[in-house]
C-alpha positions in Angstrom: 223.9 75.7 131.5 224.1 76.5 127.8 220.8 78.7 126.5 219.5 78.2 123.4 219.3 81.7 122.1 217.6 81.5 118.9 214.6 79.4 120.8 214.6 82.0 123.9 214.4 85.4 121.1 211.5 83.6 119.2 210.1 83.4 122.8 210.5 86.8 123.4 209.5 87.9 120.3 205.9 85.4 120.6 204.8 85.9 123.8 206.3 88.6 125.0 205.4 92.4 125.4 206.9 92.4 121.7 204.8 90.0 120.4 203.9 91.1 116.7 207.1 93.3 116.7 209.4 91.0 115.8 209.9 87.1 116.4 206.8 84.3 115.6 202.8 85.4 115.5 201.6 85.3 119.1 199.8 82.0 119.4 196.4 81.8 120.4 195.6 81.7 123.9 194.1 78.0 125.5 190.6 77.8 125.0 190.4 80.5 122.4 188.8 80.0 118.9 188.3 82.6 116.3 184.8 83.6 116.0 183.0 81.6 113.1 182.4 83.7 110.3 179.1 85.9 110.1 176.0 84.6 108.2 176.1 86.7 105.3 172.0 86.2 104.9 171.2 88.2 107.7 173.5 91.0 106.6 171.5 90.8 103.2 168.5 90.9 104.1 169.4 94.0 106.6 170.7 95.6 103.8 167.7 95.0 101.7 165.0 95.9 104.1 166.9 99.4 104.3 166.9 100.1 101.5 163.4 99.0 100.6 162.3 101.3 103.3 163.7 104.1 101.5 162.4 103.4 98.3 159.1 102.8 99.9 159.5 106.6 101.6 160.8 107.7 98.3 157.6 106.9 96.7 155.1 108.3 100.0 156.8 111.6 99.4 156.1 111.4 95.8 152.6 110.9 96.0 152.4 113.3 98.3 153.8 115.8 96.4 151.4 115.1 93.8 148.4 115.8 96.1 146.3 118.6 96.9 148.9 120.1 99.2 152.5 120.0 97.8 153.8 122.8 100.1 152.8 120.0 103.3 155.9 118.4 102.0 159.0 120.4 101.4 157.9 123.2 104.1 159.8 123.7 107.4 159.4 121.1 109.7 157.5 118.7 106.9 157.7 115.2 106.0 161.2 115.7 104.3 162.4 117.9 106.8 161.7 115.3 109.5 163.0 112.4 108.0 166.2 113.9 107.4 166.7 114.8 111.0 165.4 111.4 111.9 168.6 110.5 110.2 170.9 112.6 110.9 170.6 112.8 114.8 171.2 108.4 115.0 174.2 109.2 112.4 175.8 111.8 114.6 175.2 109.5 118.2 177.0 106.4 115.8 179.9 108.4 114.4 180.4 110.2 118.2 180.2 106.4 119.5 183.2 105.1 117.0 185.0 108.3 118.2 184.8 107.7 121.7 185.1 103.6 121.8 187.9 103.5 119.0 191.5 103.7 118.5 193.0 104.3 115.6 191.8 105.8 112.5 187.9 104.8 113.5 188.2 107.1 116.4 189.5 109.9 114.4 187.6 109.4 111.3 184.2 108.8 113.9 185.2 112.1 115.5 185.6 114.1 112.7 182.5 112.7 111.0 180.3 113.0 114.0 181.7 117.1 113.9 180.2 117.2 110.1 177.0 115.9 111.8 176.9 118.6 114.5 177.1 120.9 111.3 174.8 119.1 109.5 172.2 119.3 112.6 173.0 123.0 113.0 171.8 123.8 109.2 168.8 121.4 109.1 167.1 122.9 112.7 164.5 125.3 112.2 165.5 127.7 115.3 162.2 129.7 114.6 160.7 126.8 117.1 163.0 127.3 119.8 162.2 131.1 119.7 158.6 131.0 119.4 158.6 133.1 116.2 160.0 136.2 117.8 161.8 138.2 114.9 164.6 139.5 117.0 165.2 136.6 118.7 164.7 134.2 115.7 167.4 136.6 113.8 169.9 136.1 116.9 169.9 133.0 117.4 169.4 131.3 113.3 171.9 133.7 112.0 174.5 135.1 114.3 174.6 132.0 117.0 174.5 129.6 114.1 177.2 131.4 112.4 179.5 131.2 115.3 178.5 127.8 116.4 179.3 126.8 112.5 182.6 129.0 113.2 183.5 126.8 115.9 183.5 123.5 114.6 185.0 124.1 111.6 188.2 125.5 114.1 187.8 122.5 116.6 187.6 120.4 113.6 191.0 122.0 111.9 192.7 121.7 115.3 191.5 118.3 115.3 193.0 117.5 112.1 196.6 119.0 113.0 196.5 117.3 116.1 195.8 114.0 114.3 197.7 114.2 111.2 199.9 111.4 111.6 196.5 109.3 111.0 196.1 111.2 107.5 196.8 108.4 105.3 195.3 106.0 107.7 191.6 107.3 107.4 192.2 108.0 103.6 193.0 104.5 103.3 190.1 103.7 105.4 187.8 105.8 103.5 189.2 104.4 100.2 188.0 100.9 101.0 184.8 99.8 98.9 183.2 99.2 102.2 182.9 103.2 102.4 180.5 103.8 99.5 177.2 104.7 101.3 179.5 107.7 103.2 181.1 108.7 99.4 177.8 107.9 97.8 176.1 110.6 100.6 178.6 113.0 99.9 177.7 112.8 95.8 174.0 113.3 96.6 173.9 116.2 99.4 176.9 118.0 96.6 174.6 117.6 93.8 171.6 119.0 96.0 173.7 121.9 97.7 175.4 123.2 94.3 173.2 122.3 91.7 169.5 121.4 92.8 169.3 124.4 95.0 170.4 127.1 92.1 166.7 125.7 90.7 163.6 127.5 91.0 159.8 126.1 91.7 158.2 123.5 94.1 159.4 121.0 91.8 163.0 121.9 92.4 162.2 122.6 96.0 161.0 118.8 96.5 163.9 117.2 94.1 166.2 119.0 96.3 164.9 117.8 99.6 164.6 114.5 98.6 167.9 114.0 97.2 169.0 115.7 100.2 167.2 112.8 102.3 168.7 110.0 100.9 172.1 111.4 100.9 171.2 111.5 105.1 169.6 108.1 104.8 173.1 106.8 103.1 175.2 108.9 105.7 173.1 107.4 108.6 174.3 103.8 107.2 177.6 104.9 106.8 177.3 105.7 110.4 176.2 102.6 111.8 179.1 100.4 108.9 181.5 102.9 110.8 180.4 102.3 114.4 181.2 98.1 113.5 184.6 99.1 112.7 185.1 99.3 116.9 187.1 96.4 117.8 188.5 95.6 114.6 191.7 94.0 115.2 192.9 95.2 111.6 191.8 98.5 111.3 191.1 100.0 114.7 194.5 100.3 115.7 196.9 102.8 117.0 199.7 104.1 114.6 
């Protein structure tokens, strides 16, 4: 029986364990549809309410600076303080999630994004109420266990990065895409706080510094949550 072997490779190629290798696309299984396309009101207004809640916080701090207690704001464990752990801690469980749910470059970039948030959540915790305000105790454990805790990720994290380097250009391209600017735009704000903002002196400085420093937390928070969407993605979270 003669076999038609252009028909029986375009087979092979389309529904095979090949498919997408070589060969036709790989139809559609029966009774599959691609899902209709996402309302892009809901999304807006998502987007909108966020940040109105941060201009709206923006503005409480403010006023609150410029009341009778200025101090109840930039201290330890004060409004500013809070909110940016209030960000940072969902940031870090969103990024972890993408690193443990993805595949490709989301898992990687997730798990070495969620590491910067473990760093981040290191430097923003006051350890003086873990201690109880004992000195000895307060100096062991905010200085030399941060230090090597600090010491530690940023080893796991070069490990990681060897270990992963064939994704290189595959988060750089992912972190290139315009969808990425609340993560680039966090990075501008907490750079601009940590070497430029904190070299100032007075309460004014103090509170422009911690509320830069905020935002760039509330922006890396919805960089988190745009990242942890990326799970599933049939063009991006893939292996390479």
């Amino acid at each position: 029986m003669a076999v038609d072997v252009d028909r029986a490779e375009a087979a092979a190629g389309s529904y095979g364990p090949l498919a997408g290798l070589g060969g036709r696309p790989a139809p559609l299984a029966v009774g599959y549809a691609e899902p209709a396309a996402e309302s892009r009101f809901p999304v807006l207004l998502a987007w909108l309410a966020y940040f109105l809640a941060i201009a709206v916080f923006d503005r409480y701090a403010f006023v609150q600076f410029l009341g009778a207690d200025p101090f109840s704001v930039i201290r330890e464990n004060g409004i500013l303080e809070n909110a940016q752990l209030l960000a940072i801690v969902p940031a870090l469980a969103l990024f972890a999630f993408a690193g443990w749910r993805g595949i490709g470059a989301v898992r990687v970039a997730g798990a070495l994004l969620a590491m910067v948030g473990a760093v981040i959540c290191l430097r923003e915790i006051d350890f003086a109420i873990v201690t109880g305000g004992i000195v000895w105790l307060d100096r062991l454990v905010a200085y030399e266990l941060r230090d090597a805790l600090f010491a530690g990720l940023g080893v796991a994290m070069l490990l990681y990065l060897v270990a992963q380097r064939r994704y290189f250009r595959p988060v750089l391209q992912l972190g290139l895409r315009w969808q990425a600017w609340p993560c680039a735009v966090s990075v501008l704000l907490l750079a601009v706080a940590e070497f430029y903002l904190d070299d100032l002196s007075g309460h004014s400085a103090v509170f422009w510094e911690e509320l830069v420093e905020t935002n760039g937390y509330f922006l890396f928070a919805l960089a988190a949550w745009r990242h942890a969407l990326l799970v599933g993605d049939r063009r991006l979270d893939r292996p390479v």
